[in-house]
C-alpha positions as CSV (number, residue, x, y, z in Angstrom):
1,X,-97.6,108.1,-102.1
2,X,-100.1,110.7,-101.4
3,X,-98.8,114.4,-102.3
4,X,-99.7,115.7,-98.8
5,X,-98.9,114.2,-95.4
6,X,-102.9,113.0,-94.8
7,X,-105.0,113.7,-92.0
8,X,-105.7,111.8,-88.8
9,X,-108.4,112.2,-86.6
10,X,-109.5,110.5,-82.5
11,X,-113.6,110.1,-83.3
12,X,-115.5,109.8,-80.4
13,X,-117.9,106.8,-81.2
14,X,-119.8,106.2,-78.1
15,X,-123.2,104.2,-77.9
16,X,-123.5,101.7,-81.1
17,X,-126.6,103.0,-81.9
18,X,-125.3,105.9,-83.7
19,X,-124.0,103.5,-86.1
20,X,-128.5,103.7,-87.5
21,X,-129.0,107.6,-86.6
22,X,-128.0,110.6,-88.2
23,X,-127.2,113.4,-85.3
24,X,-124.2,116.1,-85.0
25,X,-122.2,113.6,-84.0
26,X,-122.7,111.4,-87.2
27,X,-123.4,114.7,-89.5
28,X,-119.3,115.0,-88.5
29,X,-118.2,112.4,-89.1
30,X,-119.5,112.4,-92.6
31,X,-118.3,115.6,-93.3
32,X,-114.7,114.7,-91.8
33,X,-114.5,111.8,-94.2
34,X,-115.8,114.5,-97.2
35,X,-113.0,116.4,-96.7
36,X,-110.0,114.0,-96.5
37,X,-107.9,113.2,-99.8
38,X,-108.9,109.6,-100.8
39,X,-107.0,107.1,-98.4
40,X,-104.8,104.3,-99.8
41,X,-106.0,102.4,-96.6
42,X,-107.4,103.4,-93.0
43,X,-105.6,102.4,-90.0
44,X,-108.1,102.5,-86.9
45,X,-107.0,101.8,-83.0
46,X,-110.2,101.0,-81.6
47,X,-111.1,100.5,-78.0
48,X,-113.0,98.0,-78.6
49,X,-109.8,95.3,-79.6
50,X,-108.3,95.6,-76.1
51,X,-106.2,92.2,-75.5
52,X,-103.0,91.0,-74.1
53,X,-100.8,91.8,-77.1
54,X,-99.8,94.1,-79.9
55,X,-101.3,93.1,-83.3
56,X,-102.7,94.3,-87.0
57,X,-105.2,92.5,-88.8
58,X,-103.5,91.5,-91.9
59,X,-106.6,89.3,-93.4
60,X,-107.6,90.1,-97.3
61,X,-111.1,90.3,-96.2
62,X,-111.8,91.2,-92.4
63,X,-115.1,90.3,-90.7
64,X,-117.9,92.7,-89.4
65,X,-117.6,91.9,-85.7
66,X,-120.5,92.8,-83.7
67,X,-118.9,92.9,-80.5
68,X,-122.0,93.9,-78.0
69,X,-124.9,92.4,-76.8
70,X,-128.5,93.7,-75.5
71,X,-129.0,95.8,-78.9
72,X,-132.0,95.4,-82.0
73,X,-131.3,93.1,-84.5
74,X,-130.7,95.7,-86.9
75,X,-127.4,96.4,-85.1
76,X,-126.3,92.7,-85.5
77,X,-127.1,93.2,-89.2
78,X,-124.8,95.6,-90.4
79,X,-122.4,94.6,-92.1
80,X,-119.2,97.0,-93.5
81,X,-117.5,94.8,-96.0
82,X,-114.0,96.6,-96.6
83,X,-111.1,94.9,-97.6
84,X,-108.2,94.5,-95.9
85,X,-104.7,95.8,-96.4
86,X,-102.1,92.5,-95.7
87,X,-99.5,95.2,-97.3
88,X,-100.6,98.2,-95.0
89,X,-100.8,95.6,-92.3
90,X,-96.6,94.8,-92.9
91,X,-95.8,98.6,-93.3
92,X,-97.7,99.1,-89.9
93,X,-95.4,96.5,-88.5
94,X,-92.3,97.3,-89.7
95,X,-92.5,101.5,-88.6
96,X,-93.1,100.1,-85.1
97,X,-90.1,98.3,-84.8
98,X,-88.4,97.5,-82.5
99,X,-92.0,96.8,-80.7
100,X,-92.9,93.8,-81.9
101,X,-96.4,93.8,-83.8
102,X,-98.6,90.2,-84.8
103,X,-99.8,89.5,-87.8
104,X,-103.7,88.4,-87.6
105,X,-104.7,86.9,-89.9
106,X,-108.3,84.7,-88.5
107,X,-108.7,86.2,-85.4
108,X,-110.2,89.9,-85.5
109,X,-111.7,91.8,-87.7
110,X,-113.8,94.8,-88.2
111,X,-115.6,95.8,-84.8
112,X,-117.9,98.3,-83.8
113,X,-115.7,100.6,-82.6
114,X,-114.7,101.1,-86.0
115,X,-117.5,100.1,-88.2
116,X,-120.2,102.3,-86.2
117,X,-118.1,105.4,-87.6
118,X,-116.6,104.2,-91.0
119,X,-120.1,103.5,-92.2
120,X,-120.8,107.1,-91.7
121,X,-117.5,108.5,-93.0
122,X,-116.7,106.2,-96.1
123,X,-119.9,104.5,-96.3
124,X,-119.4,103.1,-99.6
125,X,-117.0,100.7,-97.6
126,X,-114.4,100.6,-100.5
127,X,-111.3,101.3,-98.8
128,X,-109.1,99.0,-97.2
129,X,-109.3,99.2,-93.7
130,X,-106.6,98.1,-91.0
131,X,-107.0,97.5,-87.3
132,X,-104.6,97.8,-84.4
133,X,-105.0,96.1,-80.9
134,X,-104.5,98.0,-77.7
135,X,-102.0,95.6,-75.6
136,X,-103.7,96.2,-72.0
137,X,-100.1,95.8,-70.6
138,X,-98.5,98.5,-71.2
139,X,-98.3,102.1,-69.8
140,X,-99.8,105.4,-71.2
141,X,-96.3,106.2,-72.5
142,X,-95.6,103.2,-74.2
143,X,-98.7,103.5,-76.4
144,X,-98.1,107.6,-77.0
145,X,-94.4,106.7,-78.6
146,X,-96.4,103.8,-80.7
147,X,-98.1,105.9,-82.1
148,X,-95.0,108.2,-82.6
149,X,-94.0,105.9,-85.1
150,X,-96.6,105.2,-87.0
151,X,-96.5,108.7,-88.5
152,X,-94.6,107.3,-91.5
153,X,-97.8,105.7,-92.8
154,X,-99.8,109.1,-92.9
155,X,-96.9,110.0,-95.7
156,X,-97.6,106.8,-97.4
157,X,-101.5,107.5,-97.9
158,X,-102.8,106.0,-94.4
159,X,-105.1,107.6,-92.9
160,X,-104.8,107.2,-88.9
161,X,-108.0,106.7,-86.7
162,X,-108.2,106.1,-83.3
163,X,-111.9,105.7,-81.7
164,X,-112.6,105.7,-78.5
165,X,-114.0,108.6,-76.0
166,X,-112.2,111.2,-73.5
167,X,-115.0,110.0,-71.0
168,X,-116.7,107.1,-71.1
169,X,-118.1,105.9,-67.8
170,X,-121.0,103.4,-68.8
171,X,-121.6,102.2,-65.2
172,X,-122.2,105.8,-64.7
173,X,-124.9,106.4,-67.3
174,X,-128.1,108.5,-67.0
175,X,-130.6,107.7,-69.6
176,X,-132.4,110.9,-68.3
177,X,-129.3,112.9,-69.6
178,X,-128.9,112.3,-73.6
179,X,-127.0,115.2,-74.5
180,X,-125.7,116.4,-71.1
181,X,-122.7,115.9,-69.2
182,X,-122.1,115.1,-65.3
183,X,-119.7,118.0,-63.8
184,X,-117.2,116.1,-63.4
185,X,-117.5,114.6,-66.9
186,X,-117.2,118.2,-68.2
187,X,-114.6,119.1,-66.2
188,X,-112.5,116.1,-67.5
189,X,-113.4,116.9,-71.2
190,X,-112.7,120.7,-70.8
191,X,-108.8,120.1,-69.5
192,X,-108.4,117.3,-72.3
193,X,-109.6,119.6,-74.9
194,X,-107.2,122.5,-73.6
195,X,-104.4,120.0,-73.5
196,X,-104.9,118.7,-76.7
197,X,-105.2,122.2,-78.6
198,X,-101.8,123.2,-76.7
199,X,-99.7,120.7,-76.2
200,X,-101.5,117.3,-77.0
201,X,-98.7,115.0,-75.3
202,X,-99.7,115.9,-72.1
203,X,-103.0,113.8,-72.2
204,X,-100.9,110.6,-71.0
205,X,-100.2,113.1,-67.8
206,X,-103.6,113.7,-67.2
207,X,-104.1,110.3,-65.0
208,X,-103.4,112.5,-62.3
209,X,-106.5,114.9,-62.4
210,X,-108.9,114.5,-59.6
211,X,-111.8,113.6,-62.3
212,X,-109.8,110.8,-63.9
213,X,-111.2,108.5,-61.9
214,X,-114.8,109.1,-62.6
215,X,-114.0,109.8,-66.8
216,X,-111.6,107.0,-67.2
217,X,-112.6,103.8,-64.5
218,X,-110.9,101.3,-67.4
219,X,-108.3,102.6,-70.2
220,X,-109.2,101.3,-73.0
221,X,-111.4,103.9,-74.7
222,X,-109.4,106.6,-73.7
223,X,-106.1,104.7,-75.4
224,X,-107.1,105.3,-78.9
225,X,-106.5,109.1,-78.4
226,X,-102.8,108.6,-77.3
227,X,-102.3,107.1,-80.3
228,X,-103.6,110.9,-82.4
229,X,-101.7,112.9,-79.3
230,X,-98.0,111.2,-80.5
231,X,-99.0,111.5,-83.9
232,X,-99.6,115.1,-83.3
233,X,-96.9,115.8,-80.7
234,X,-96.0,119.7,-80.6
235,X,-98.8,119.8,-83.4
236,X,-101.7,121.0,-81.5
237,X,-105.4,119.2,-82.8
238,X,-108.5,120.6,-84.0
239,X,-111.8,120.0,-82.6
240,X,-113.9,118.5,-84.8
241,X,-117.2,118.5,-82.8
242,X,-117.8,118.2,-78.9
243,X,-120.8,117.0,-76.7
244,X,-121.9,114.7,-74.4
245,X,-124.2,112.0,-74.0
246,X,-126.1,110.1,-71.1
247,X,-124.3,111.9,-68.4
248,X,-120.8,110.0,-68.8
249,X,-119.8,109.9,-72.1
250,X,-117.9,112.6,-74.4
251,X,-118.7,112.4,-78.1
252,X,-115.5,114.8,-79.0
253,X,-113.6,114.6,-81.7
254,X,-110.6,115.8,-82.9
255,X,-108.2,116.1,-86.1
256,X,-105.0,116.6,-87.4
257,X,-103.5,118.4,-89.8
258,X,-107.2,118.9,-91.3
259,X,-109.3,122.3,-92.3
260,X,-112.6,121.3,-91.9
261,X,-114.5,124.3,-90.2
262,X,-117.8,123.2,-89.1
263,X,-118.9,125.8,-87.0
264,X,-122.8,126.4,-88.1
265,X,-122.9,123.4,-90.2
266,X,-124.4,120.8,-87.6
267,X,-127.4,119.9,-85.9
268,X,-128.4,119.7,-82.5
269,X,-129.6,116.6,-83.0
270,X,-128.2,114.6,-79.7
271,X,-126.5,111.2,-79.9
272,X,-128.3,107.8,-79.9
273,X,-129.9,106.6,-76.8
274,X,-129.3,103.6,-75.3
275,X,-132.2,100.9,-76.1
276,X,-135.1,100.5,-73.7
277,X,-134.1,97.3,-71.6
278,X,-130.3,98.0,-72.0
279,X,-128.3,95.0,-69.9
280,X,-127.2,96.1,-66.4
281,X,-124.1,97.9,-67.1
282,X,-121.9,95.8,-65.1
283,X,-118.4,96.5,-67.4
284,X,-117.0,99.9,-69.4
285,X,-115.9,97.6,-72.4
């Protein structure tokens, strides 16, 4: 057991690409995994395993899942080659109870949501990682008090991810935009980012703003960060590092229970683009 509750952080990930670039948004995340205490394992809700039940990967060596299509070949050749955590993967179901929590073992693995970050982060790829699904049938609620309970395991060494974004809106995207937000997209970002640094349970209330609509058309990447609100709960975050890219996505980020003052320490560097010949966008997955 680690001698200080550790961290846990909501990473906006955004376009894959950044998984190859180094901007602010990278620079951060590589200074956020600098300054946490060495993990015993890393448990990441991604919004990119979004599926019709509740489950941890709980393989001794998960795959590098390259869950996209339309990108280089470079992209389909990264690999991120951590270990799994069957133990971790137990704990993570056994906190939760009584929700019930699979066990995969073959099925999942290691996607992009999670690699495109963790290779900036902990790029020596050394640590165990964990992944939990996001079951698309439940409410707001039931995933905030999920991850209510999983604050045991920050106690135990765990250190809590979720990735996703606070806007993401791909069918929305302007490639004439790449580090600039829509107003609305702004507007969104601003009241989630006042919520958050006040009283970060009232995110799962924020379906109701007018711009919700616009910054969250599907839930899934916006999920992950209910998940860091109930850890939080009367805790308010920190904000790691904001900004926007192609109009429609936010690239903030957030921790807790972290001092890591970056203020004057980034670049302006903007976030990847989206390749030339990008697929119609015709899904927000």
């Amino acid at each position: 057991m680690n001698s200080r509750t550790m961290p846990a952080a909501f990473l906006g990930h955004g376009n894959p690409m950044n998984a190859l670039e180094r901007n602010r948004y990278t620079e951060a995340w590589r200074l956020f995994g600098a300054s946490v205490p060495r993990p015993r394992a890393i448990l990441v809700i991604s919004a990119h395993w979004y599926t019709n039940a509740t489950a941890v990967t709980a393989m001794p060596r998960p795959r590098t899942i390259h869950d996209f299509y339309g990108f280089p070949q470079e992209l389909f050749d990264v690999q991120y080659p951590a270990p799994g955590a069957p133990d971790v993967a137990d704990m993570v179901a056994d906190v939760v109870k009584p929700t019930w929590v699979g066990q995969d073992i073959d099925s999942w693995g290691i996607d992009h949501g999670t690699w495109s970050v963790l290779m900036h982060a902990f790029p020596d790829a050394s640590i165990p990682v964990v992944q939990l699904s996001l079951n698309a049938f439940k409410d707001f609620d039931h995933h905030m008090r999920l991850g209510r309970r999983l604050a045991p395991l920050r106690e135990e060494g765990v250190l809590i991810i979720g990735s996703g974004n606070v806007v993401h809106n791909l069918r929305a995207v302007d490639f004439r935009q790449p580090d600039r937000g829509y107003d609305w997209a702004l507007r969104f970002d601003d009241v989630a980012r006042e919520t958050l640094q006040t009283d970060p349970t009232g995110v799962a209330a924020l379906d109701a703003h007018a711009d919700f609509g616009h910054a969250v058309p599907t839930p899934d990447h916006y999920v992950p960060l209910l998940y860091i609100a109930g850890l939080a709960d009367t805790q308010p975050l920190d904000l790691l590092v904001d900004g926007h890219a192609a109009g429609s996505i936010s690239m903030a980020a957030y921790t807790l229970g972290l001092d890591c003052d970056l203020s004057g320490t980034l670049s302006n560097e903007p976030a990847a683009d989206l390749p030339d010949g990008f697929p119609a966008l015709d899904s927000n997955l």
